[in-house]
C-alpha positions in Angstrom: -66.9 -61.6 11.9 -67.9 -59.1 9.1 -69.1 -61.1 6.2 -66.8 -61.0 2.8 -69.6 -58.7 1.2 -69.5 -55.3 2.5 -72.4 -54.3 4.8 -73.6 -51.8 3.0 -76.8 -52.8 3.2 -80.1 -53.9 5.0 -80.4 -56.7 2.5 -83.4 -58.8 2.7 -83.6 -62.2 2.9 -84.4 -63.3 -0.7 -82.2 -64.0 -3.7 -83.7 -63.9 -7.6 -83.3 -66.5 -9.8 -85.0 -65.0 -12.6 -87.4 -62.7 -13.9 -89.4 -62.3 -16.5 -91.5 -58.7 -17.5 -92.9 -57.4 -14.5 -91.7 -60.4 -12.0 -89.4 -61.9 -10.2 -88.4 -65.7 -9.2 -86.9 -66.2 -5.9 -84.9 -68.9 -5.4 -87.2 -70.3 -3.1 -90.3 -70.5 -5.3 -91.8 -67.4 -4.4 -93.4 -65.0 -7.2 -93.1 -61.1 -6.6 -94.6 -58.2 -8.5 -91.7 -56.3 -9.3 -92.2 -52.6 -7.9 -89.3 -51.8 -7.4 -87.9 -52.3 -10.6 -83.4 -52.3 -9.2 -84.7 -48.7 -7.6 -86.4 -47.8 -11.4 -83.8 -49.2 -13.2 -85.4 -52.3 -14.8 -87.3 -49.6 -17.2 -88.3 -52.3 -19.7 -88.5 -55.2 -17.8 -87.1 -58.3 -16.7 -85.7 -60.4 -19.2 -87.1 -58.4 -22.1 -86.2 -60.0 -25.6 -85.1 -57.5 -27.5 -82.3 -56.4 -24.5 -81.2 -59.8 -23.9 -80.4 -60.3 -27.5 -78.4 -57.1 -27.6 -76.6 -57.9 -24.9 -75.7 -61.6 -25.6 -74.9 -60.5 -29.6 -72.7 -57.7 -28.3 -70.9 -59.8 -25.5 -70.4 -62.4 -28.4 -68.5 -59.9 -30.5 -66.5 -57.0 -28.6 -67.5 -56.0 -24.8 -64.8 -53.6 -24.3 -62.2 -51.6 -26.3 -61.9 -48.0 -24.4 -62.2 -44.5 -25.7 -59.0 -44.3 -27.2 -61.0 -45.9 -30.2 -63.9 -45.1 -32.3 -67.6 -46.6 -30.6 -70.6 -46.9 -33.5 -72.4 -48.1 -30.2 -71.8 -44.7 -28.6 -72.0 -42.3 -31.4 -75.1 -44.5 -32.6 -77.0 -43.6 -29.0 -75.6 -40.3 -28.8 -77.2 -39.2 -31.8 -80.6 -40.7 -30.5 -80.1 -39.1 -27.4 -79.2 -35.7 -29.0 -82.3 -35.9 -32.1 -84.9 -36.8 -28.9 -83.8 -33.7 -26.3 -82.4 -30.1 -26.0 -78.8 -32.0 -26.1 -76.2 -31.1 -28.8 -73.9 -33.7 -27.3 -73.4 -36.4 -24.4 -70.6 -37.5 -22.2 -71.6 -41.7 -21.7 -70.0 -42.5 -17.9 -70.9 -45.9 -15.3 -73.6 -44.9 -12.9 -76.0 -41.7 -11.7 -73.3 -40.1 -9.2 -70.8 -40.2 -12.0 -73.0 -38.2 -14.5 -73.7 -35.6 -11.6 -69.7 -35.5 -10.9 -69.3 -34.8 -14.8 -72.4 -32.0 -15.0 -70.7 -29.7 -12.1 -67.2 -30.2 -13.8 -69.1 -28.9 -17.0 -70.7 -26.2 -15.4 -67.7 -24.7 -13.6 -65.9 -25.6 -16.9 -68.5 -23.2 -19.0 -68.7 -20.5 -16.5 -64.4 -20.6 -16.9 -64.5 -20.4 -20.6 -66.8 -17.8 -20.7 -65.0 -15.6 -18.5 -66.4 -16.1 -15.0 -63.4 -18.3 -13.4 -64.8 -17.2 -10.0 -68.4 -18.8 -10.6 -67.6 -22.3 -9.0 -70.4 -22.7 -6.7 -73.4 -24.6 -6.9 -77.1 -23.9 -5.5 -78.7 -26.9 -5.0 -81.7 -28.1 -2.8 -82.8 -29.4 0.6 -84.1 -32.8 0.2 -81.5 -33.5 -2.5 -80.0 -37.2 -3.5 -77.1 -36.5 -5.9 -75.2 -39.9 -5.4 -72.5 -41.4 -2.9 -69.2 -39.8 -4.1 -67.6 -37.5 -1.5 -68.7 -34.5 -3.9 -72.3 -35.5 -4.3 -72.6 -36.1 -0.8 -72.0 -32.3 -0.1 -74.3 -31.6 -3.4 -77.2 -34.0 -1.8 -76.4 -32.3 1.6 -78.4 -34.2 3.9 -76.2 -35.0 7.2 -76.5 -38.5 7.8 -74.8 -39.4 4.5 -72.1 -36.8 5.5 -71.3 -38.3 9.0 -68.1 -39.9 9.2 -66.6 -38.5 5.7 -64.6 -35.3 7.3 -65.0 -32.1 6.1 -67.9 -31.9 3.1 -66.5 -30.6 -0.4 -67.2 -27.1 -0.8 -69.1 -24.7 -3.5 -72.4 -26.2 -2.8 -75.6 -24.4 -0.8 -78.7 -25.1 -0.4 -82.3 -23.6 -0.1 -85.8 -25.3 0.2 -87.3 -26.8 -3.0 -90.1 -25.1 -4.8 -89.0 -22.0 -3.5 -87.9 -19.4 -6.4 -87.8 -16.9 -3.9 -85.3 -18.9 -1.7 -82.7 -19.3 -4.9 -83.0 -15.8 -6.2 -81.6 -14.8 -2.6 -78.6 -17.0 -2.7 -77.4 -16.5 -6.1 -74.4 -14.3 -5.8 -71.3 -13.6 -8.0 -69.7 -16.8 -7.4 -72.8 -19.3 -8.6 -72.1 -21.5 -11.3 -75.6 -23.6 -11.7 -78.8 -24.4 -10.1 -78.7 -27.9 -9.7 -81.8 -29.8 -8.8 -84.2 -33.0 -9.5 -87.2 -32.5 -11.3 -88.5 -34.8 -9.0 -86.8 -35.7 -5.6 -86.7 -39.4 -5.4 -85.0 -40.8 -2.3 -86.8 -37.4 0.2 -90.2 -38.6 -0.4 -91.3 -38.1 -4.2 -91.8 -34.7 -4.2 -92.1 -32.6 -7.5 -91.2 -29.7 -8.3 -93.7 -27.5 -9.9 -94.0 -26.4 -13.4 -94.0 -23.2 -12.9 -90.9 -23.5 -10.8 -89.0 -25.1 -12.9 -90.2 -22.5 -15.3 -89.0 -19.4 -13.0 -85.6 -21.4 -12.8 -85.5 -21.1 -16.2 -86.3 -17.7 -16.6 -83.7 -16.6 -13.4 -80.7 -18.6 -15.5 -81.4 -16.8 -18.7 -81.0 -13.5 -16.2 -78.4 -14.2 -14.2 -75.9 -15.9 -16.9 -76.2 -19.0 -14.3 -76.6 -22.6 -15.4 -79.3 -24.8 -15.1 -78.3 -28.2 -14.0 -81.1 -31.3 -13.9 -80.2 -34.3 -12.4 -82.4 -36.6 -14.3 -80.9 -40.4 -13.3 -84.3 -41.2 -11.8 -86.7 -39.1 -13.5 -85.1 -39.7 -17.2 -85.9 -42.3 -20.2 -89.5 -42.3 -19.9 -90.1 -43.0 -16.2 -92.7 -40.0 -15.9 -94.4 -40.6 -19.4 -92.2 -38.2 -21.3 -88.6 -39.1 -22.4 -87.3 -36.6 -19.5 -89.2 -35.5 -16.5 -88.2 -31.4 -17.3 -90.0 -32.1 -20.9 -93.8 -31.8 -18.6 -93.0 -28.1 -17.6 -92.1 -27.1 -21.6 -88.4 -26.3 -20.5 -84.7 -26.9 -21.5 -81.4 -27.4 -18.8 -78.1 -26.2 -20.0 -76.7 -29.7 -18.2 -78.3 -33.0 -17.6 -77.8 -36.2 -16.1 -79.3 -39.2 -16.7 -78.4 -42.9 -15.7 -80.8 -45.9 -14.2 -83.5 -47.0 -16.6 -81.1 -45.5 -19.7 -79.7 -49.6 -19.8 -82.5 -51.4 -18.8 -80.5 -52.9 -15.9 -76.9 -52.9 -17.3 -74.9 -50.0 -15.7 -74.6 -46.4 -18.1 -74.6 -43.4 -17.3 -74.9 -40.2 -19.6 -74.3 -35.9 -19.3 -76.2 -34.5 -22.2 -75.4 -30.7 -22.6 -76.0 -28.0 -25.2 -73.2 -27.1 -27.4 -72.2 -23.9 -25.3 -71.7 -26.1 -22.6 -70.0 -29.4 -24.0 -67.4 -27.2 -26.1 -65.4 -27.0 -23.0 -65.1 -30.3 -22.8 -62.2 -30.9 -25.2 -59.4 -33.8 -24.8 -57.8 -33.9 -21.7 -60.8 -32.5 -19.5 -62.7 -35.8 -18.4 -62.8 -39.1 -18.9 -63.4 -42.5 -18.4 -62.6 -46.1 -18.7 -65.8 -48.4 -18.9 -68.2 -45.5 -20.1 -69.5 -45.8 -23.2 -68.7 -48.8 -24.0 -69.9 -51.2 -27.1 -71.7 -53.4 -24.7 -73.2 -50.8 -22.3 -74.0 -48.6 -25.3 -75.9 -51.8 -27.3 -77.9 -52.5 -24.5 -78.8 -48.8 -23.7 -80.2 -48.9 -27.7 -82.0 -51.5 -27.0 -84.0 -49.7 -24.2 -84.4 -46.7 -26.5 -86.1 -48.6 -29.2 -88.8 -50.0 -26.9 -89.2 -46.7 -25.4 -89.1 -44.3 -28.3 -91.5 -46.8 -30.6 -94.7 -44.8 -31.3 -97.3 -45.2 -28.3 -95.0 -46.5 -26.0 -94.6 -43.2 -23.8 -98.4 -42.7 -24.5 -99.1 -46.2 -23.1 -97.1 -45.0 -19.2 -99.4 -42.4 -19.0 -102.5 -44.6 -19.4 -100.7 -47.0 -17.2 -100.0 -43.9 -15.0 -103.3 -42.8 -14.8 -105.0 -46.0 -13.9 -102.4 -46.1 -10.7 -103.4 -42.5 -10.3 -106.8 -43.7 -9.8 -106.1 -47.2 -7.9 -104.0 -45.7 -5.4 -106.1 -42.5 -4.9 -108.7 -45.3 -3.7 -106.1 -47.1 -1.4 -106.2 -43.8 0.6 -108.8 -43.1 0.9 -109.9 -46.6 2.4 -107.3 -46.8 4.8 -106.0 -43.2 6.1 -104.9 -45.2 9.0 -101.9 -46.9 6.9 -101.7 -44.1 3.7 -102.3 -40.5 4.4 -101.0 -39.4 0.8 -100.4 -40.3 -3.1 -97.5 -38.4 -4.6 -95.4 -38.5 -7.6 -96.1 -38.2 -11.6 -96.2 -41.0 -14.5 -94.8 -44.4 -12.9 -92.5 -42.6 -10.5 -95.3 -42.8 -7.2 -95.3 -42.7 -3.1 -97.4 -43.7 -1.1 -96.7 -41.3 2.3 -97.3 -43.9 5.3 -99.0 -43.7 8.6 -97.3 -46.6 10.1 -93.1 -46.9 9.7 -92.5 -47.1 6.0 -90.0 -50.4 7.0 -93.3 -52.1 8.6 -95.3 -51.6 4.9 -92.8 -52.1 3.1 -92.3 -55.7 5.3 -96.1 -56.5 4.8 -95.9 -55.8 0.8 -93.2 -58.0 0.3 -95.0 -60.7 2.4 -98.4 -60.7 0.3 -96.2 -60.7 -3.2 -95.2 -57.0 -4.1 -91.7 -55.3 -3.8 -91.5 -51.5 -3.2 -88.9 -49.3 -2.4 -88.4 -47.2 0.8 -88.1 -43.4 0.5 -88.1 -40.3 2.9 -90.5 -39.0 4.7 -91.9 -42.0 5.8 -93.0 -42.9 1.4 -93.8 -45.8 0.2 -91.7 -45.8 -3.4 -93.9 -47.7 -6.2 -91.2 -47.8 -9.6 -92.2 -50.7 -11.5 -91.0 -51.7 -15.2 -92.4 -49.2 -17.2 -93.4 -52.2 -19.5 -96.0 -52.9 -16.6 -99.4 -54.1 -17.9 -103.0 -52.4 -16.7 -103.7 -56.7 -15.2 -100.3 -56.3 -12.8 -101.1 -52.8 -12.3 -104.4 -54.1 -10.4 -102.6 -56.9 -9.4 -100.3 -54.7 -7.0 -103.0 -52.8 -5.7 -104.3 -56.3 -5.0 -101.4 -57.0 -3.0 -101.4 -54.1 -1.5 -104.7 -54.5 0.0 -103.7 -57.5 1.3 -100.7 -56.0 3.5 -103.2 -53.3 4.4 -105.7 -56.3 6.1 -102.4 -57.5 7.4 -101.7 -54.5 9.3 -105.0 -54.2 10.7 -105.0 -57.8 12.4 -102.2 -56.3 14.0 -103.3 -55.7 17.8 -101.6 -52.3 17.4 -100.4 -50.5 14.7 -97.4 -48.5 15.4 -97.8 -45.0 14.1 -95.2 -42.2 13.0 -97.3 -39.8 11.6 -100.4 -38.2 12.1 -103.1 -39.6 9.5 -104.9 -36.9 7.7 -108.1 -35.7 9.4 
């Protein structure tokens, strides 16, 4: 028989009772380093103070009301939002996929106002994870996510990542926006260059075409800066964000420049749960940790030193890792062996990672992690690495690098 909760998942077999910072309790007395952080969600931690308090003084006053009434919450982190980015006002929605839904809406909304009804399509990249709605499955293009789901939504392409070249060639009367991550997440960690994002840039100021960053994993500090787009010296038209924005507790945001969010008058979108006192208190909570002088500056160091501890890792065993990827305290680790089989022997020496494409290790832990747990997961890592080896065989999918 199926089992009441959906099978949506490869669960494994461990339930949380609590956490606290950087770890997590399991109901069976286990301790894990948390490196997975809910998929780089849990930006601040488990259990932090000053989001728990929030939360349990918002719950204890008003959760919900709608958007048919006035929010301080809202308008409070909108305006924090809006004085921190290139943003002139932001749409607050439920999850990642939702806030990508909105940005195309807002896109082919723009290009509408502005004249250019027939500029509905969207150019977005191979390797792409745009969320699970039937639209951002055809956005995210990748066909196992598509099977089974009929015919995918049209008006988006694709072309390779990192290739200016590539987009220049499929822009054609009909685009809308360039839509892209500044890092791809779920593919494998891959980031896109600075100079490409630049060239982007440059080819939408050109071409009258938007550009549209999907930021739900990259955003609210997860790279060091308060966006990921911020490290190339850049501004989108459009951008998502999502994950780490609550700490945990589900928002979503679109932040947009005034040329761009003028469309969006009463009527045009909406949404019942976003935005909402609760949602919004916690989401302050997270920004007042994150935007506290030195905070940002103290990911970097903390990116750094994993930089450094993991650039060691490969280089001592090329026959598990052949690669470090990723910027600030979004990192891969690109496996020899099946990613599932590393990912198995982490979790049994103490440290929980997330799985990514091409065969990555995904390392996203709280960005409140300390330099001692830092060393600690490298620890643990080591010690799924000597577990590996006892192995009579290891199993290998890829080459390791001569």
């Amino acid at each position: 028989m199926i089992s009441p909760l959906m099978p949506t998942y490869k669960r494994a077999d461990l339930a949380f009772e609590r956490g606290e910072g950087a770890w997590l309790y399991a109901s069976d007395g286990r301790r894990f380093l948390d490196f997975a952080a809910g998929i780089a969600t849990s930006s601040i931690g488990h259990a932090h103070p000053a989001l728990v308090k929030a939360i349990s003084e918002q719950a204890g006053r008003v959760i919900h009301v709608s958007n048919l009434f006035c929010i301080p919450q809202a308008e409070k982190l909108a305006e924090r939002l809006v004085a921190n980015t290139f943003a002139d006002s932001v749409f607050f929605c439920n999850s990642g996929a939702e806030a990508n839904e909105g940005m195309v809406k807002m896109a082919r909304r723009a290009q509408f106002l502005a004249g250019h009804p027939e500029r509905t399509d969207i150019i977005c990249m191979d390797g792409a994870f745009h969320g699970r709605t039937l639209a951002m499955l055809s956005a995210t293009g990748n066909p196992k996510y598509l099977e089974g789901f009929g015919t995918p939504v049209s008006g988006f392409t694709h072309v390779p990542f990192n290739d200016i070249e590539a987009v220049r060639a499929a822009i054609t009367p009909r685009t809308a926006a360039i839509m892209l991550e500044p890092i791809q997440g779920e593919s494998g960690i891959k980031v896109a260059d600075p100079a490409y994002l630049r060239a982007l840039r440059a080819l939408c100021d050109e071409t009258g075409v938007l550009l549209v960053l999907d930021e739900v994993q990259t955003g609210v500090g997860r790279t060091g800066r308060l966006f990921a787009h911020q490290w190339a010296g850049i501004t989108p038209d459009v951008m998502s964000t999502a994950k780490g924005l609550g700490g945990g507790f589900p928002i979503g945001a679109i932040l947009a420049t005034q040329a761009v969010a003028a469309g969006m008058t009463p009527g045009t979108h909406g949404t019942t749960f976003g935005g909402n006192p609760l949602a919004c208190a916690a989401a302050n909570a997270v920004l007042d940790v994150i935007l506290a002088p030195g905070f940002l500056d103290q990911v970097c160091e903390r990116a750094a030193l994993m930089d450094t501890l993991l650039d060691a890792v490969v280089a001592d065993a090329p026959e598990i890792f052949d690669q470090r990827r990723g910027l600030g305290l979004l990192l891969g680790l690109r496996c020899v062996p099946p990613v599932g089989d590393v990912q198995d022997a982490a979790q049994d020496a103490g440290l929980l990672c997330v799985t990514a494409g091409d065969n990555v290790l995904r390392l996203v832990p709280p960005l409140t992690v300390t330099e001692t747990e830092c060393r600690d997961a490298v620890a643990c890592l080591a010690r799924a690495i000597a577990a590996l080896k006892d192995r009579s065989t290891i199993k290998t999918v890829l080459e390791p690098t001569p």
